[in-house]
Backbone as JSON, one array per atom type, in Angstrom:
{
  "sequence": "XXXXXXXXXXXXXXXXXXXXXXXXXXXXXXXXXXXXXXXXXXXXXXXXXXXXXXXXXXXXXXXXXXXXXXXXXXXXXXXXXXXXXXXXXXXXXXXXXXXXXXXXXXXXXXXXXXXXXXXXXXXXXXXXXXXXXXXXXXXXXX",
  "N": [[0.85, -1.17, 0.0], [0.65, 2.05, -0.59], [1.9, 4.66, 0.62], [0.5, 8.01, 1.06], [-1.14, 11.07, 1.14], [-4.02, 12.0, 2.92], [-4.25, 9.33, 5.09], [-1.34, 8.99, 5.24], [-0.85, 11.7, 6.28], [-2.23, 11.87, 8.42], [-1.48, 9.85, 10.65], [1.08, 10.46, 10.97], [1.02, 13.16, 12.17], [-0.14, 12.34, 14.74], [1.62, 10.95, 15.76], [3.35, 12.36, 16.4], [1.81, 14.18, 17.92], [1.83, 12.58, 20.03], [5.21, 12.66, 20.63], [5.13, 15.22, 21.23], [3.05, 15.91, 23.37], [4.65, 14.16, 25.4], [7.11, 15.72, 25.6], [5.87, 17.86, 26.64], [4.72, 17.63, 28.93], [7.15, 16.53, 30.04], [8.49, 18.25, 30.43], [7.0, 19.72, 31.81], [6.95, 18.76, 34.52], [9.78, 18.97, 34.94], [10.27, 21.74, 35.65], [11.64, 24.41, 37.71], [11.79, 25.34, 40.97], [12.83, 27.76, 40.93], [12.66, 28.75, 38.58], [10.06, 28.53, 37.89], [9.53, 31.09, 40.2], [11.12, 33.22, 38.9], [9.03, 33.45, 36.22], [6.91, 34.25, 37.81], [7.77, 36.5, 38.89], [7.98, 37.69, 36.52], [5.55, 38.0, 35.3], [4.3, 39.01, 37.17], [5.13, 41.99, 37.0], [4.37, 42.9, 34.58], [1.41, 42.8, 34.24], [-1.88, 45.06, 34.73], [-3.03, 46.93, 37.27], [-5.35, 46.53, 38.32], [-5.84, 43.6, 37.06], [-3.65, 42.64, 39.07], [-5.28, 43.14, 41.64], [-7.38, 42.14, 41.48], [-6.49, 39.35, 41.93], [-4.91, 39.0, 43.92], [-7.12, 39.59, 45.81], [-8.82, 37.49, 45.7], [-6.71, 35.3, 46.12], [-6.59, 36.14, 48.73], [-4.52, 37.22, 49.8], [-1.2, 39.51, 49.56], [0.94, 41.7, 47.66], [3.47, 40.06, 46.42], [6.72, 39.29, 46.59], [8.29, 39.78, 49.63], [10.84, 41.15, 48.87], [11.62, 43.4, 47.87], [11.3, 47.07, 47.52], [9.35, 47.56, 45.76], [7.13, 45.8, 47.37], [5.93, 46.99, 49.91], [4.47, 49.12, 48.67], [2.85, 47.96, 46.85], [1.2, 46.54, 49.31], [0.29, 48.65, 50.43], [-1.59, 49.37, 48.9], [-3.45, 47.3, 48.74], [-6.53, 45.41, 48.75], [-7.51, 43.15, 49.74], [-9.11, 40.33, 51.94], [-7.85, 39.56, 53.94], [-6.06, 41.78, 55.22], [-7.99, 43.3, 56.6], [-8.43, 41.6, 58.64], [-6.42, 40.85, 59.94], [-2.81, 41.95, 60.91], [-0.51, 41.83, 58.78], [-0.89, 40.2, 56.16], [-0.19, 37.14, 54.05], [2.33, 36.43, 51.56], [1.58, 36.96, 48.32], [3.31, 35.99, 46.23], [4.1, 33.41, 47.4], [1.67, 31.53, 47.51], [0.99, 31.51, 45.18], [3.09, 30.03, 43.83], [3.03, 27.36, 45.04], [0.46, 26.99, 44.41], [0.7, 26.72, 41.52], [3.14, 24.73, 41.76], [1.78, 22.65, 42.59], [0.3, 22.48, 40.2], [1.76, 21.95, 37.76], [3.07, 19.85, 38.39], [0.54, 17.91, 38.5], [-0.39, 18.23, 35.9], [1.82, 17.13, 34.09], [2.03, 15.01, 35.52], [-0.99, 13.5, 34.5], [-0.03, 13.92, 31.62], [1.96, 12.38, 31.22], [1.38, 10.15, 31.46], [-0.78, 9.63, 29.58], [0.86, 10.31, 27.16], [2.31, 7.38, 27.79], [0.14, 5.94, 27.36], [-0.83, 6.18, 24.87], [1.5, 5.3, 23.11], [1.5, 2.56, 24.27], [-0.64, 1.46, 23.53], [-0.06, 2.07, 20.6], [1.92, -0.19, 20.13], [0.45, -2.56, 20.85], [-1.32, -2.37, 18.98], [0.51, -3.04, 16.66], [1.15, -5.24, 17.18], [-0.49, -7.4, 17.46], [-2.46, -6.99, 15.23], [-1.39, -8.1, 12.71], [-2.07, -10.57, 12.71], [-3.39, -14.11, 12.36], [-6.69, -15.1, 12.41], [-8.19, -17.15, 14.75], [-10.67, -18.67, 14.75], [-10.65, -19.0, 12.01], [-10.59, -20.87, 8.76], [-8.58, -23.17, 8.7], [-6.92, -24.23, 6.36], [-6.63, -22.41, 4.96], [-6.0, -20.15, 2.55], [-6.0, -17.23, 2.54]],
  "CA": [[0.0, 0.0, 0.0], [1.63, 3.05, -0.9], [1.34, 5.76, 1.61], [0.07, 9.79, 0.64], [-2.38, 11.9, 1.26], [-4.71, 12.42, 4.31], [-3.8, 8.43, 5.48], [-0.11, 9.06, 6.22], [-0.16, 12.98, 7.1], [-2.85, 11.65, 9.73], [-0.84, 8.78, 10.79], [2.57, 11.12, 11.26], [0.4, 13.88, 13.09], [-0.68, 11.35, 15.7], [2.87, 10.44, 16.1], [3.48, 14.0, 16.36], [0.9, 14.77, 19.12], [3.07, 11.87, 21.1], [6.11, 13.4, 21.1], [4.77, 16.83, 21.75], [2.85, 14.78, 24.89], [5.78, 13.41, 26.38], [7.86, 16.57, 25.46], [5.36, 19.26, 26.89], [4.89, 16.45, 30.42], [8.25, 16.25, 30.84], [9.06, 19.55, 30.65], [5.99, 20.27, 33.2], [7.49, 17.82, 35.68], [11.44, 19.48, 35.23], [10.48, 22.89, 35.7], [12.24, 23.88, 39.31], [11.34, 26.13, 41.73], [13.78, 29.19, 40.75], [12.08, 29.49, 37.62], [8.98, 29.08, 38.7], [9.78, 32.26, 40.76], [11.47, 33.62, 37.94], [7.86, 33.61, 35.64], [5.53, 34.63, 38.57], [7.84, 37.91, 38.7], [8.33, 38.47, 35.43], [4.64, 38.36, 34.87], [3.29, 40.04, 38.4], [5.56, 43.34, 37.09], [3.79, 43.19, 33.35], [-0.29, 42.61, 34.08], [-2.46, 46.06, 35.26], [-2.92, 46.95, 38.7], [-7.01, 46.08, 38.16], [-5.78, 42.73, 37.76], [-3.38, 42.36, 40.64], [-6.31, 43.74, 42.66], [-8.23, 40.61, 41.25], [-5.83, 38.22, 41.99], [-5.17, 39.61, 45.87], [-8.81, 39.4, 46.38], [-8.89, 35.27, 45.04], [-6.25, 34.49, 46.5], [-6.71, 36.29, 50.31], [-3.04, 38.05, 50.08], [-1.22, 41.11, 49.65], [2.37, 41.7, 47.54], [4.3, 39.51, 45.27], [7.36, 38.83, 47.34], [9.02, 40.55, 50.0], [11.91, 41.47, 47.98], [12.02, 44.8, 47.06], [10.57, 48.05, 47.85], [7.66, 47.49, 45.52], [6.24, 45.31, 48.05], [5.45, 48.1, 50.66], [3.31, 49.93, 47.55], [1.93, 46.92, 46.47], [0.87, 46.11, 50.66], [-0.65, 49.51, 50.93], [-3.27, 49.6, 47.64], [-4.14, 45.85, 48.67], [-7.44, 45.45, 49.16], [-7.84, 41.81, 50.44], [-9.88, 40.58, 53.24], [-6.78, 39.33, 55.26], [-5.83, 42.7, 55.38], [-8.48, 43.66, 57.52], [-8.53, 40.41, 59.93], [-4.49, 40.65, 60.62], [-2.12, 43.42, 60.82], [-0.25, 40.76, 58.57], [-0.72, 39.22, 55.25], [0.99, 36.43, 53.27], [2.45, 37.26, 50.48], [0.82, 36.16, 46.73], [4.21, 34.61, 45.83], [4.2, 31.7, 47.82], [0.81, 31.01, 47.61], [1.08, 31.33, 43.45], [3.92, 29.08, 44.08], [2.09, 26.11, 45.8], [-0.62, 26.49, 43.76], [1.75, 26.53, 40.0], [3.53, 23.8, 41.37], [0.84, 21.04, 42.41], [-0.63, 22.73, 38.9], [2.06, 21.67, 37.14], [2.82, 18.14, 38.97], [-0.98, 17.33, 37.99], [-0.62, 18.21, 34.18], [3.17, 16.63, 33.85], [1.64, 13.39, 35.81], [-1.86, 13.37, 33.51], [-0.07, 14.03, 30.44], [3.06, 11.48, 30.7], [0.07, 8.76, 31.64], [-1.88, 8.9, 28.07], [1.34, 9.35, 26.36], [2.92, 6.26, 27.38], [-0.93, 4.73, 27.1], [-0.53, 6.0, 23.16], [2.76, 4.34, 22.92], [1.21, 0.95, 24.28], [-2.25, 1.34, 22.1], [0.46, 1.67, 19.29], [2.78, -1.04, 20.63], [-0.67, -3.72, 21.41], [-1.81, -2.22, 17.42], [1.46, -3.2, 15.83], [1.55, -7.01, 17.32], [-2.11, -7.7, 17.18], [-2.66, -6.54, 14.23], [-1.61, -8.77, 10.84], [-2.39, -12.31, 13.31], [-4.77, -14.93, 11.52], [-8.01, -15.55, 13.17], [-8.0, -18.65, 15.66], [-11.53, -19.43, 14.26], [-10.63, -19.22, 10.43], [-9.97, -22.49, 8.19], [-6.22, -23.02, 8.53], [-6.31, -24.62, 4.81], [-7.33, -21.22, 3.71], [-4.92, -19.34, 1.68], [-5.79, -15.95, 3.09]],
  "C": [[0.89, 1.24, 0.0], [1.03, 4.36, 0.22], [1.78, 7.27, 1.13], [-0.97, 9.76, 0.95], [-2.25, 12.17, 2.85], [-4.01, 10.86, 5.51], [-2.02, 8.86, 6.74], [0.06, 10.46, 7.14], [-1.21, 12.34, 8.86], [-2.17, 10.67, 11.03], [0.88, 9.76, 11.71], [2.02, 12.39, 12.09], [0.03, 13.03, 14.33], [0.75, 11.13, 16.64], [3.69, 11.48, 16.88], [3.09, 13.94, 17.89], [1.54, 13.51, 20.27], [3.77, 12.22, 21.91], [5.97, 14.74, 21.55], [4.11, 16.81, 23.63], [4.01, 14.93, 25.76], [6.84, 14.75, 26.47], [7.41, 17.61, 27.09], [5.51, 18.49, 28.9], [6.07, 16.61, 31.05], [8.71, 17.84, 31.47], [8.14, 20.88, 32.04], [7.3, 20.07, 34.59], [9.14, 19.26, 36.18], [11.42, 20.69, 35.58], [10.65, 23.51, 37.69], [11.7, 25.22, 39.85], [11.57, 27.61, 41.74], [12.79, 29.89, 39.57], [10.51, 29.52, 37.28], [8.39, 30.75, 39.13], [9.99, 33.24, 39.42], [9.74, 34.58, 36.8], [7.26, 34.25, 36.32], [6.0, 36.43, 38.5], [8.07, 38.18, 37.49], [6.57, 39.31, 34.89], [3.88, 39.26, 36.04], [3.85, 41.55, 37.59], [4.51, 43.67, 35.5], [2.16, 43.37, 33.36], [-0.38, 44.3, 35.27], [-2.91, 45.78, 36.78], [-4.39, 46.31, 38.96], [-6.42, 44.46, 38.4], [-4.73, 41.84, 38.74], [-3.74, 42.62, 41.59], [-7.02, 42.13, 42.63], [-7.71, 39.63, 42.03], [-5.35, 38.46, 43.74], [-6.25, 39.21, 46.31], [-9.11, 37.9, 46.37], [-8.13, 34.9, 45.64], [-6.15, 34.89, 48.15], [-4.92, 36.73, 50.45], [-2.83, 38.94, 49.63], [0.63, 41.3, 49.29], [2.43, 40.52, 46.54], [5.26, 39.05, 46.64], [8.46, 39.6, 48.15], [10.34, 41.25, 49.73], [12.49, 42.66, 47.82], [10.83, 45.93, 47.5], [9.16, 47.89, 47.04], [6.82, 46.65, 46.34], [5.54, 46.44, 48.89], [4.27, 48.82, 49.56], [2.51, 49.09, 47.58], [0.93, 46.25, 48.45], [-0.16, 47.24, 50.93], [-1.34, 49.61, 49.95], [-3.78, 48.29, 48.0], [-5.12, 45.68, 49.06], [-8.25, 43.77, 49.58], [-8.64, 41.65, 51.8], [-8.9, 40.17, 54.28], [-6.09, 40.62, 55.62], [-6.49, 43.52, 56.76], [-8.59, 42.13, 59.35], [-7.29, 40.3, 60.64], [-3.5, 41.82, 60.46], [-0.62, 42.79, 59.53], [-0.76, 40.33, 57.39], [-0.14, 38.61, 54.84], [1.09, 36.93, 52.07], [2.07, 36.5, 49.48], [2.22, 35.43, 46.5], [4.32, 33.48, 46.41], [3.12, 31.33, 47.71], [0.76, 30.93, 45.92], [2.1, 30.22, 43.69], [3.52, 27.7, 44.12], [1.59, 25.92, 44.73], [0.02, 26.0, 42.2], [2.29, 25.12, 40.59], [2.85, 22.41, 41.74], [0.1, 21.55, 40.73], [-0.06, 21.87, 37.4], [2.58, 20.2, 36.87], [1.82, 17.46, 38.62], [-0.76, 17.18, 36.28], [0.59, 17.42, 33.72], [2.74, 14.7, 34.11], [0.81, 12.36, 34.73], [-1.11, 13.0, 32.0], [1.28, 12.81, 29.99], [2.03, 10.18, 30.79], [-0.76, 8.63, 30.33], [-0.42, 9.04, 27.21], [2.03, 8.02, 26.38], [1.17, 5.13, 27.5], [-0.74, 4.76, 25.58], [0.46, 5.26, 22.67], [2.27, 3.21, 23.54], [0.08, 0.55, 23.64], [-1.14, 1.46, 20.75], [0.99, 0.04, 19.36], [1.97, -2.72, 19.9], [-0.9, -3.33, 18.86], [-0.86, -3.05, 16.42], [1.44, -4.6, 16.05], [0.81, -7.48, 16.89], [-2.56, -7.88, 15.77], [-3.13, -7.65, 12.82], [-1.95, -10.18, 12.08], [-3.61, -12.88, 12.55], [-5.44, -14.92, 12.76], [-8.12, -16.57, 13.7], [-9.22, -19.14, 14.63], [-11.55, -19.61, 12.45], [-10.21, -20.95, 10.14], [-8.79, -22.52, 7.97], [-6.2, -23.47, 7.13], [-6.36, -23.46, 3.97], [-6.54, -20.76, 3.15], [-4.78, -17.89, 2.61], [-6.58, -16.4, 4.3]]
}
């Protein structure tokens, strides 16, 4: 059987969405705690103050990470409800933290689990496959 068209590109896309699987999984799993950190500030300094108001309020804290003088700013516009219950809030980076990295432990776990099920649904496809039929007539030709 000669392979073109829709057959093989579908066939080599599949194969595709595998390695992209196991790629994107792994690369969940490996990602370490620094850079983690790394992302949360790169993106707390880039998004509008509206929604680091949002995200204070959802998550019950107040700041990014004690670090640097922008915390003190960011402590006094915070409008959270732990604000008023404690003289005291935690700060949004560790609690973004936590939450990113069971987020990413979950999707790294999920996603290395169907691709090595696709790699054994190929595996089981490839053996299975050309076998004669127990109940056929063994004199048969085909």
């Amino acid at each position: 059987m000669v392979c073109g068209g829709f057959a093989c590109s579908k066939n080599a896309l599949c194969a595709l969405n595998v390695v992209y699987m196991f790629g994107i999984s792994c690369s969940c799993l490996a990602i370490n705690r620094s850079k983690q950190t790394d992302v949360i500030n790169a993106s707390w300094w880039v998004m509008s103050n509206k929604t680091r108001d949002e995200l204070e309020r959802s998550f019950d804290c107040c700041g990014l990470f004690n670090l640097t003088h922008q915390y003190q700013q960011d402590y006094t516009l915070c409008t959270a409800i732990c604000k008023s219950r404690s003289p005291t809030c935690q700060m949004c980076g560790e609690k973004f933290l936590k939450h990113s990295d069971e987020a990413l432990k979950i999707l790294g776990g999920v996603g290395l689990f169907f691709s090595f099920t696709e790699i054994l649904g190929v595996w089981l496809a490839m053996r299975f496959r050309n076998q004669k039929d127990p109940r056929a007539n063994p004199s048969a030709f085909l």
